[in-house]
N, C-alpha and C positions, 0 to 999 in steps of 0.2 A: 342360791345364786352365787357365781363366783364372785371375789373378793372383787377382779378388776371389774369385771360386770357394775357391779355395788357402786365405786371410785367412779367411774365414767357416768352414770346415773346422776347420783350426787351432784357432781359438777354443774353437768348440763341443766338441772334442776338450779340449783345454785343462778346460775347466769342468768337463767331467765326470770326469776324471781327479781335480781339486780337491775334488770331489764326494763320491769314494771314503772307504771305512768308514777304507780303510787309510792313508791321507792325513797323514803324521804331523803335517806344518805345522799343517794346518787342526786336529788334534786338541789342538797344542798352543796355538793360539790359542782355544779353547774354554776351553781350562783357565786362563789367563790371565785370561779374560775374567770367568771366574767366579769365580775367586781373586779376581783385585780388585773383585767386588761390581757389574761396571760392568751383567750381563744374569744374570738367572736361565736356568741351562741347561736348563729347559724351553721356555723361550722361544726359546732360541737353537737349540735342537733342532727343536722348530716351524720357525722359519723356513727353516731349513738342507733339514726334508724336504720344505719346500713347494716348494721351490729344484730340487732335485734333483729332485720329478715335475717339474716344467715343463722342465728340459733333458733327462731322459730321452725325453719325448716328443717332440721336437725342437725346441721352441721357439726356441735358439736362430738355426734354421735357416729355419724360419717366418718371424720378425722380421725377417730379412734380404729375404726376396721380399718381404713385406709392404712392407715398406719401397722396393724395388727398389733394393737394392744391387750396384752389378756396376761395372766396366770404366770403365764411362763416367759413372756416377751414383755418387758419395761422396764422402765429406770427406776427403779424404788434403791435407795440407798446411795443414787448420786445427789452430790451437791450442785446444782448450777447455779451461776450466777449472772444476773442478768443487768446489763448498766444501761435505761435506759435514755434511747434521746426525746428532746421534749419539743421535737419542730411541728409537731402534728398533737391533736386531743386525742388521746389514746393510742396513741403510736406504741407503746408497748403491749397492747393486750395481748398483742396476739404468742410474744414470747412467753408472757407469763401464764397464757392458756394452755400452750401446748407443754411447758415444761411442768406445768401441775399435772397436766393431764397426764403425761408421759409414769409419773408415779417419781420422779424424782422431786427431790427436798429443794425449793424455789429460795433463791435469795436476793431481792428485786431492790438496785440502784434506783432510785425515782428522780427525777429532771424536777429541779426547782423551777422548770420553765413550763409544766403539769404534773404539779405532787399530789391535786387533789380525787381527780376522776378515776385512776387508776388506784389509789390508795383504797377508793370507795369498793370497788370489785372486790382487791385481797381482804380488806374487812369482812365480805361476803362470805368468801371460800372458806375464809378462818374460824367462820361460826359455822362450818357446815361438816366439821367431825370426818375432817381425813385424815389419812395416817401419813399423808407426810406433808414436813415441815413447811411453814412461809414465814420469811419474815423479809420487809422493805424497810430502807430508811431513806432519806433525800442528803445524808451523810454518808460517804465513802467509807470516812473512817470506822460506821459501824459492822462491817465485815473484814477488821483486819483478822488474823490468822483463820482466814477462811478456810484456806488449801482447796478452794475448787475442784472440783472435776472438770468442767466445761465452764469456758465465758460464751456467753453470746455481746457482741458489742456490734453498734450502727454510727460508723462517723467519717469523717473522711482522712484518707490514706498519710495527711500530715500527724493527725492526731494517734495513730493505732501506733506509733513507738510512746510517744511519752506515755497513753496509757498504759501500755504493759509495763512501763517502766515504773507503774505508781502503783500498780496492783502487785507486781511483786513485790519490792519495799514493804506493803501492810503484809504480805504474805496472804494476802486475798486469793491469790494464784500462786501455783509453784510448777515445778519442771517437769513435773506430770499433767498438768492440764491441756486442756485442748481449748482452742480459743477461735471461736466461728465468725470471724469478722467479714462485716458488711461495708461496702463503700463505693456504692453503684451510686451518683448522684441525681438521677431522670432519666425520666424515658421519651422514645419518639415516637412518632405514629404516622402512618401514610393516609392519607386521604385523597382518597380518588372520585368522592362525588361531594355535591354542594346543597344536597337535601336537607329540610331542617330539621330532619333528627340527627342527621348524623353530626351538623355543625352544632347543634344543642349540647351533643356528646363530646366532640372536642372539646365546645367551651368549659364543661365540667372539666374534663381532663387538664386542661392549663391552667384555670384558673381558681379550682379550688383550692383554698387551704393556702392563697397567694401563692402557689407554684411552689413550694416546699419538702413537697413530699418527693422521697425517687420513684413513687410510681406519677408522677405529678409529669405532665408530658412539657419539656422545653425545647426540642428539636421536630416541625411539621415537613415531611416531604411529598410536594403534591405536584402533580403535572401542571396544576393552575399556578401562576405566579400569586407572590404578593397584591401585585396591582389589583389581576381580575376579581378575584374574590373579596378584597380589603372594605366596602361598603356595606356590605352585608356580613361581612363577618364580627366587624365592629357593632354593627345593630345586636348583633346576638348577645357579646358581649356588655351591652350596654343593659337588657334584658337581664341577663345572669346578677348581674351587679346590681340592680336595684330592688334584686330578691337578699344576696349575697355581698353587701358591702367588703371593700376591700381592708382586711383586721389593719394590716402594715403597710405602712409607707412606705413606697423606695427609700435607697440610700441618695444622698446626691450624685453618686457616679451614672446614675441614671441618664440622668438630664445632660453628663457632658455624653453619655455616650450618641443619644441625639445629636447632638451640635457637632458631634463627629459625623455620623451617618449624614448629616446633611451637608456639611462641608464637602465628602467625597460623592455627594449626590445618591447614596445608596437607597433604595425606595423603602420605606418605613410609614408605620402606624402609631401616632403619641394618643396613648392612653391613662396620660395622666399618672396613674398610679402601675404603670405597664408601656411596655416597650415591645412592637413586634418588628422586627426587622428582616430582609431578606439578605440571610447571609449562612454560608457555610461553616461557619467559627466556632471554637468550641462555644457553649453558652456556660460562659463563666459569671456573667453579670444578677442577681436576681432581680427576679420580674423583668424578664426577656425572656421573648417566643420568638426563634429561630426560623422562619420559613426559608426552605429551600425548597426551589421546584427543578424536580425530576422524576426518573422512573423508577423500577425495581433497583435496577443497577443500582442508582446513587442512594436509595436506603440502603442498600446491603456495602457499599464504598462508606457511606457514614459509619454507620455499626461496628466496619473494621478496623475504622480510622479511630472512633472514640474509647472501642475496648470495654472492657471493663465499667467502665464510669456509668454504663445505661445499664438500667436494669429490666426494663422489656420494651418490646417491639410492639405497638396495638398497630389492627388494620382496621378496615372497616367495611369490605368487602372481604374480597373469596383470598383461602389461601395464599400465600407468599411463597412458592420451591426455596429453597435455603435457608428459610429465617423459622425459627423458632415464635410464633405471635400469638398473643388474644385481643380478644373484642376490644373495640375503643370503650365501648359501653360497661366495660368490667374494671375502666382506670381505676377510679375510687370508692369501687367497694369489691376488694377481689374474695375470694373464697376464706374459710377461715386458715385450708391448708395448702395454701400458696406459698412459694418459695421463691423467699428476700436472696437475692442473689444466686438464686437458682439450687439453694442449700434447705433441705428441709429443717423446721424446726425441732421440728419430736426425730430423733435419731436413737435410736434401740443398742 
């Protein structure tokens, strides 16, 4: 068997074994996680079984030809380093999959905001006899004169100068690295019917994970208004949530931005721990769903106007001409080799 052959095996074996009910590590990193408040174990349940369909069907091993990893094509002898963010349970796996996978030498930032789920995995990989390197800490400073190859980093566009500016300092990074920054903050989606799979799908899409994630949808454009749909749409929600309690509370800016929307009469839904409102504005507030009704047009007049800041398009029917999209039903559990900002992970 060739070596990468060997390496890709391993892994994917590896994971799934991590995967398992009986898995004490991972179990007891669940419970940690939930003892200190940092993810509601429904959440972290969700993502765990999204996880486990995609490697039981081989994904890991897909990702790999997809990519054409072998022999002669991979990164064995780079260093990447990967810093990651901790808004989601397992928000980094998927960097730290693919850069193992890839054959380069992993050196994995951890979010004191989820140091333990994902710590549990690299434990895994580390007992499973690869030839390149891992090593994580939930400390910066343990990677100073790193000299990277490649960052991969996920934050927003305020933050991506002081970090560079603190990775060079340790010399974590130097003037030859390459640095894959992400800072798409959500995504939109068009809905064009009112059926209750598809509003089940939505509701997953906004409201998982409190709306967190950038694939996490904070922008709806539907030919239906606010109004029409608002009675039933909130049943749904109200369904979702007494499977799914909400982990986090709004900020108080919440609640003025209500008192605003009502003041200018703008038509809105208070959901307690959520805010929908019908408006074209950027959605800068958390825990705010943006409805705007319109057509194709004004999804693709959004998209252009927001830029950068979305990171995909779902629909929910047939094709969109000009827009790049997937299924509403793929928000929160997308493939394992999907691409965060439209930038593959494993790069050759």
């Amino acid at each position: 068997m060739d070596y990468f052959q060997s390496h890709i095996e391993k892994i994917a074996k590896a994971t799934r074994e991590w995967l398992q009910p009986d898995n004490q590590s991972l179990k007891q990193a669940i419970e940690q996680t939930v003892d200190e408040g940092l993810f509601s174990f429904e959440d972290i349940k969700f993502q765990i079984r999204a996880l486990k369909q995609k490697i039981d069907t081989g994904q890991v091993e897909e990702w790999a030809r997809r990519t054409g990893l072998s022999d002669q094509q991979n990164a064995k002898g780079h260093k990447v380093f990967c810093l990651h963010a901790g808004n989601l349970p397992l928000v980094g796996f998927q960097d730290s999959l693919g850069t193992i996978l890839s054959g380069a030498d992993y050196f994995g930032k951890l979010s004191n905001k989820d140091p333990y789920l994902l710590e549990s995995y690299l434990k895994k990989l580390i007992e499973s006899d690869l030839e390149n390197g891992i090593q994580h800490s939930t400390d910066i400073n343990a990677f100073e004169d790193l000299q990277a190859d490649k960052v991969l980093f996920a934050g927003s566009e305020h933050s991506v100068n002081p970090v560079k500016e603190k990775l060079f300092a340790l010399k974590t990074a130097g003037d030859a690295t390459e640095f894959v920054i992400r800072t798409a903050k959500f995504s939109v989606a068009y809905l064009d019917n009112e059926e209750p799979a598809t509003l089940r799908d939505m509701i997953e899409a906004v409201f998982r994970y409190g709306g967190r994630g950038c694939r996490s949808v904070a922008v709806i454009v539907s030919p239906f208004s606010l109004s029409k749909v608002k009675c039933h749409f909130t049943d749904y929600v109200e369904e979702f949530w007494l499977k799914n309690p909400q982990h986090k509370k709004p900020k108080e800016n919440l609640v003025y931005q209500f008192a605003f929307n009502k003041a200018i009469e703008r038509d809105q839904a208070w959901l307690d721990d959520f805010l929908v409102q019908e408006t074209e504005e950027f959605p800068e507030i958390e825990c705010t769903l943006n409805w705007v009704k319109g057509d194709y047009q004004k999804l693709k007049e959004l998209k252009e106007r927001f830029g950068k800041a979305v990171q995909t398009i779902y629909r929910t029917g047939k094709h969109i001409t000009g827009l790049e999209t997937e299924f509403l039903s793929t928000a929160q559990t997308p493939d394992l080799w999907w691409q965060p900002d439209g930038t593959p992970v494993i790069t050759l």
